[in-house]
C-alpha positions in Angstrom: 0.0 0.0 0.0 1.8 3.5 -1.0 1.3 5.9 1.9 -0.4 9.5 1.0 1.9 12.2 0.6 0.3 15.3 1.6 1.6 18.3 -1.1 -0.5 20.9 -0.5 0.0 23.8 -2.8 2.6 26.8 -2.3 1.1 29.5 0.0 2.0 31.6 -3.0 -1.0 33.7 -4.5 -1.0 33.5 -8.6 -4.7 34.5 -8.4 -6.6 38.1 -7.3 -10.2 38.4 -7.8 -11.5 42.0 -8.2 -15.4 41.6 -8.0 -18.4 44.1 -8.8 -22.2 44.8 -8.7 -24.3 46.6 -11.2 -27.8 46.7 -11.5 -28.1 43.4 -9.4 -26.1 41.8 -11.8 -22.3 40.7 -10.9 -18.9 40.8 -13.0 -14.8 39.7 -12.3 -12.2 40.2 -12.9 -9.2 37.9 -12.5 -5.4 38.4 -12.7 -3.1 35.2 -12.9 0.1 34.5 -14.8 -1.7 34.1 -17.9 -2.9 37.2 -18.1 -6.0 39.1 -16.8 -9.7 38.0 -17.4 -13.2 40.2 -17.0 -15.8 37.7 -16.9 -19.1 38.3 -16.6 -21.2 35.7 -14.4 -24.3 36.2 -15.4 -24.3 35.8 -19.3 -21.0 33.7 -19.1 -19.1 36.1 -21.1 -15.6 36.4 -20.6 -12.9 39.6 -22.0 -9.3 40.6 -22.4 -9.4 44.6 -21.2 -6.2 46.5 -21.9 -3.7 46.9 -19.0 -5.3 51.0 -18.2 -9.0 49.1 -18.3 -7.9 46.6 -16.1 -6.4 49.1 -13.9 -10.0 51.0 -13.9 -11.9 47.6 -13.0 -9.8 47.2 -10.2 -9.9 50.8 -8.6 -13.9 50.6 -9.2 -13.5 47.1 -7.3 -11.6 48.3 -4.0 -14.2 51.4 -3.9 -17.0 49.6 -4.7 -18.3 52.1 -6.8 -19.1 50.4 -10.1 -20.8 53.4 -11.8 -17.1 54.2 -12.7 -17.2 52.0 -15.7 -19.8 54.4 -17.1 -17.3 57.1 -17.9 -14.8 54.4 -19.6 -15.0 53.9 -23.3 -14.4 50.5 -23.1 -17.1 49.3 -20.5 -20.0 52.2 -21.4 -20.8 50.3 -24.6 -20.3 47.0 -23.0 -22.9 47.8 -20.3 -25.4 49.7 -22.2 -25.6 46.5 -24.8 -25.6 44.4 -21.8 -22.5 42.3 -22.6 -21.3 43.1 -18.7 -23.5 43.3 -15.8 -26.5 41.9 -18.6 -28.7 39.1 -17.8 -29.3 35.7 -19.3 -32.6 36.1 -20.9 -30.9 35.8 -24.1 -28.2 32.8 -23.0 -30.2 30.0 -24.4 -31.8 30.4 -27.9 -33.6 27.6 -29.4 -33.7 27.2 -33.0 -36.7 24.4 -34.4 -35.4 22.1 -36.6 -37.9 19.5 -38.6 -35.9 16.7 -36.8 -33.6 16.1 -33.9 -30.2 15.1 -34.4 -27.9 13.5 -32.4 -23.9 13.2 -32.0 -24.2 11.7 -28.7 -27.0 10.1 -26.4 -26.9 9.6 -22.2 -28.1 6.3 -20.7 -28.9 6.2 -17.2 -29.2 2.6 -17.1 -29.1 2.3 -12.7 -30.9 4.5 -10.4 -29.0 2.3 -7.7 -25.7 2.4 -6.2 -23.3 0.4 -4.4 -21.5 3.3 -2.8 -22.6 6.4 -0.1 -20.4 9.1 -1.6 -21.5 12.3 0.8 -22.0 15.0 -1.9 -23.6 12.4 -4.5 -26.4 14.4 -6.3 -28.9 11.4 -6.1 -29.3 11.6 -1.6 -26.4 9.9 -1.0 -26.8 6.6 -4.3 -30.5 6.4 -2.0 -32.4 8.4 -4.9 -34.8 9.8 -2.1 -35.3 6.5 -0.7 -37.2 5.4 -4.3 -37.4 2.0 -5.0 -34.1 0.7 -6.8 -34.8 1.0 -10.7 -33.1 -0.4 -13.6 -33.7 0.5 -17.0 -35.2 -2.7 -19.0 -33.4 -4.2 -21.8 -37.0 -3.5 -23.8 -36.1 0.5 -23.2 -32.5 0.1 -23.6 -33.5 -1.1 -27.1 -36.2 1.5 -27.7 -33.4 4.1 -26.3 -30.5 2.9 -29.1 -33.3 2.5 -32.2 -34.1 6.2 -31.6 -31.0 7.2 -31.0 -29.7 6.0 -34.7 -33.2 7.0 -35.9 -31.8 10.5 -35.2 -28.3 10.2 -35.7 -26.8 13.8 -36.8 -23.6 11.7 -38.4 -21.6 8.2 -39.2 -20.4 8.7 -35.6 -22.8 7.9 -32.1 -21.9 8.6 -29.0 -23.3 6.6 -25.8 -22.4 7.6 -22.2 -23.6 5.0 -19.9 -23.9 6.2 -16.5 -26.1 5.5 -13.0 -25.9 5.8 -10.3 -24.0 2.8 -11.0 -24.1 1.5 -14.0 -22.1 -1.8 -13.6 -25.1 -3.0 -11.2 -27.2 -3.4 -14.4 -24.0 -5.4 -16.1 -26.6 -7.3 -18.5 -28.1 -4.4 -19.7 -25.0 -2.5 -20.1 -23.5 -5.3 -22.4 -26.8 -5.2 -24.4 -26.6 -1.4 -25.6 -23.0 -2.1 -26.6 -23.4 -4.7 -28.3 -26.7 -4.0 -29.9 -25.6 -0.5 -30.8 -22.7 -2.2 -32.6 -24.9 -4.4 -34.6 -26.7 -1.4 -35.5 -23.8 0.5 -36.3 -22.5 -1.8 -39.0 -26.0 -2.3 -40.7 -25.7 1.3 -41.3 -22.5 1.8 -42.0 -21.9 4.0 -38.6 -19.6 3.9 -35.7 -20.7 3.6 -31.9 -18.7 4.8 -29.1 -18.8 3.9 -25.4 -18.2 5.8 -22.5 -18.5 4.3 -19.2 -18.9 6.1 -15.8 -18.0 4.0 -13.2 -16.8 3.6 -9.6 -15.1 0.8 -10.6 -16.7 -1.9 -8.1 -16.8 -4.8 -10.0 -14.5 -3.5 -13.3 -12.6 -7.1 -13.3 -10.8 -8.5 -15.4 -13.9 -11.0 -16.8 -15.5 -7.5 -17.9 -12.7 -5.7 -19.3 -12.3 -8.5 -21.6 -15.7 -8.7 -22.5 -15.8 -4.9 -23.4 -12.0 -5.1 -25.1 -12.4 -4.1 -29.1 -16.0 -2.7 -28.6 -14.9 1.1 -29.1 -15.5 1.6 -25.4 -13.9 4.0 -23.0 -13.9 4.0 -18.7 -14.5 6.7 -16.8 -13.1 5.9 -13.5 -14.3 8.0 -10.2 -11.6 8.2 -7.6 -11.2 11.5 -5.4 -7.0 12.1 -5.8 -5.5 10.9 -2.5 -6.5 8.4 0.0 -7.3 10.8 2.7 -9.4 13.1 0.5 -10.8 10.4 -1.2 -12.2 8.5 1.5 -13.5 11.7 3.8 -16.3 11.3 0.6 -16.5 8.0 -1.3 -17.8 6.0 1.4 -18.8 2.4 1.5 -22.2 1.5 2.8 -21.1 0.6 6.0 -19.2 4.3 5.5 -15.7 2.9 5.1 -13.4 3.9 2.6 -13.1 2.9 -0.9 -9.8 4.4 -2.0 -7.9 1.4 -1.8 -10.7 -1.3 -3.0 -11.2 1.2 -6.1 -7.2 2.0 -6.9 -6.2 -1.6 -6.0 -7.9 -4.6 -7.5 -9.7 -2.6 -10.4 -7.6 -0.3 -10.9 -4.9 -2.3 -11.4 -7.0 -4.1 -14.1 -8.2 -1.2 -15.7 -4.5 0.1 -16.4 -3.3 -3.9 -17.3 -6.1 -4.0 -20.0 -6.2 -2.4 -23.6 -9.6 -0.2 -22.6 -8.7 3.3 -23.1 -9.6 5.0 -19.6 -9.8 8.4 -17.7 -10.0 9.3 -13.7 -12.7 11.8 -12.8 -11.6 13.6 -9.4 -13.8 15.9 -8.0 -12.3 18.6 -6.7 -13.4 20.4 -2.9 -13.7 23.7 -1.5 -12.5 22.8 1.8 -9.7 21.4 0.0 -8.9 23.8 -2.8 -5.1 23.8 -1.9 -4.6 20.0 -2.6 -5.8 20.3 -6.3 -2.5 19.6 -7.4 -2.0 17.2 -5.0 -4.8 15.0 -6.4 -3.8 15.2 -9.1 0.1 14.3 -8.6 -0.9 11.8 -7.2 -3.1 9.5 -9.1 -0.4 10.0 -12.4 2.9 10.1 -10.2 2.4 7.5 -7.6 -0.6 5.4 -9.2 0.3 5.7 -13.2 -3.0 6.9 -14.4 -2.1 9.4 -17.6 -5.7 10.8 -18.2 -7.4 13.0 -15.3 -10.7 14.9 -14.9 -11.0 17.3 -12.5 -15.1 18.6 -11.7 -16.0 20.9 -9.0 -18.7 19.9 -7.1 -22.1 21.3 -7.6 -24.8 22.0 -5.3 -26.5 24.4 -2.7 -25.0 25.4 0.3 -25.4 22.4 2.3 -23.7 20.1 -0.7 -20.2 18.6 1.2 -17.2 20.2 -1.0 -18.7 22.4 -2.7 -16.5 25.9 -3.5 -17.8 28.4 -1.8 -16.9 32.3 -2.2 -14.5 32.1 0.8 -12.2 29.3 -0.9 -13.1 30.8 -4.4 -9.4 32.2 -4.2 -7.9 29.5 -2.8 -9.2 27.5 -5.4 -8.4 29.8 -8.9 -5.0 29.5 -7.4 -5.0 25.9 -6.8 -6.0 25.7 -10.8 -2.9 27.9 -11.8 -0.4 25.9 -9.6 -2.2 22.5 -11.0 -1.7 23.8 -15.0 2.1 24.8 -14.3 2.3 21.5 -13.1 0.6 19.9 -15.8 2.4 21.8 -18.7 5.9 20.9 -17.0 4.3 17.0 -16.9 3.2 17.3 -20.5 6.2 18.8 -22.3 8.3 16.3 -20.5 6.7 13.7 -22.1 5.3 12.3 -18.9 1.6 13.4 -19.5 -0.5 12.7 -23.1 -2.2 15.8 -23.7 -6.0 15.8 -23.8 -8.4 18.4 -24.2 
């Protein structure tokens, strides 16, 4: 068993937030190494200002006094069109088509889990206490005809999730393979992406899924401390090791192209690098995914406003690392 190595980020700031409100509405901007960034969190919008309108930004931030920007040439017209401090009435525009097309289709074949991860988005893998549900091989097939019904190209994605979607193993083998029969009657290709906790990824299954065009998605939180403060058992022990050790071993013996999806914790927003060190460094896994958390205030982990800092400067500490990683030939880059 290889002992965590705690390597929490350099006290070193790379990040400063400048915030401001307008109207009710709310916009950033953030200096890092990279350069500085106005972003604009209501319509998603994100700017380069020049070095003097940056330097305006932040003397409206410290005094709070955003009306500032009204006098600048650069944010006047900005405001007025509402491309800063504008709302999202006009994010999402829908455009009706005579038929829906598709590049890529979800399958939440389990609403069951073998796992009591604390911030899981489904109460904990308990749903709300709902009975345990699993979709039918009937629907999985109704699910895959319409899908290639509405295909947009000669390529179809399917992203097999759960809860967890190795609990309904039988099912899961029938999409693939039935979406690979379809496939070649129409001259398509189907790819696979499984999300998985890896509980029950042995090495029967990897063969069975070798040479199907299917990827894994692994979920394992970083470290071993961090990892099992969340991903708990049902019994609420850990899974770090029972995840990492059989099955992940397996994963990274087999052929399967794979990935690790970390999420990544407010109350931990200086060990982002960490986690990340050390699943490649000390556990040889190449690909990584790094999510936030998502939730309301009572969500565990989420990134509140207080570690907001903390974490921006976790990210630029984590993308040195990964750049130096990368050009070194240790890392395969991957958008």
């Amino acid at each position: 068993m290889i002992e965590t190595k705690m390597r929490p980020t350099p006290d070193v700031s790379l990040v400063a937030i400048h915030r401001l409100e307008y109207a009710g509405q709310h916009a950033v901007l953030i200096d890092s190494p990279q350069g500085s960034f106005l972003f604009d969190t209501s319509t998603s919008r994100s700017y380069r200002p020049e070095p003097a309108d940056c330097a305006l930004f932040r003397e409206a931030a410290a005094e709070k006094r955003a009306e500032r920007l009204l006098a600048s040439d650069y944010y006047a017209p900005m405001i007025a069109s509402e491309q800063l401090f504008g709302d999202d009435s006009g994010r999402k525009r829908f455009v009706k088509v005579e038929k829906l097309l598709l590049q890529d289709v979800v399958l939440q074949i389990a609403y069951d889990c073998n796992l009591k991860c604390t911030y899981c988005y489904a109460d904990e893998g308990s749903y709300g206490g709902k009975p345990r549900a699993m979709m039918s091989e009937s629907v999985a097939k109704k699910c895959v005809d319409f899908a290639f019904e509405h295909r947009a190209g000669d390529t179809l994605g399917f992203a097999i999730l759960g809860g967890e979607p190795l609990l309904n193993r039988d099912v899961m083998m029938f999409i693939i393979d039935y979406a690979i029969f379809k496939a070649a009657a129409e001259g398509a290709v189907a790819e696979f992406l499984i999300t998985t906790n890896g509980i029950g990824l042995d090495e029967r299954l990897l063969a069975e899924l070798e040479g199907k065009n299917v990827a894994i998605r692994l979920s394992l939180d970083g470290t071993r401390d961090i990892n099992d403060h969340y991903r708990l058992t049902k019994k609420k022990t850990g899974t770090f090791d029972l995840v990492n050790g059989r099955y992940g071993r397996a994963l990274k013996k087999s052929g399967i192209p794979h990935q690790v999806r970390s999420s990544f914790f407010g109350e931990y927003s200086d060990r982002l690098q960490d986690q990340a060190q050390t699943l490649n460094e000390d556990h040889g896994y190449d690909s990584i995914k790094l999510d936030f958390i998502w939730g309301d205030d009572t969500t565990p982990g989420i990134v509140t406003a207080e570690t907001l800092p903390n974490a921006l400067n976790g990210i630029d500490h984590l993308s040195q690392w990964y750049f130096r990683r990368v050009l070194s030939g240790e890392m395969r880059w991957q958008n």
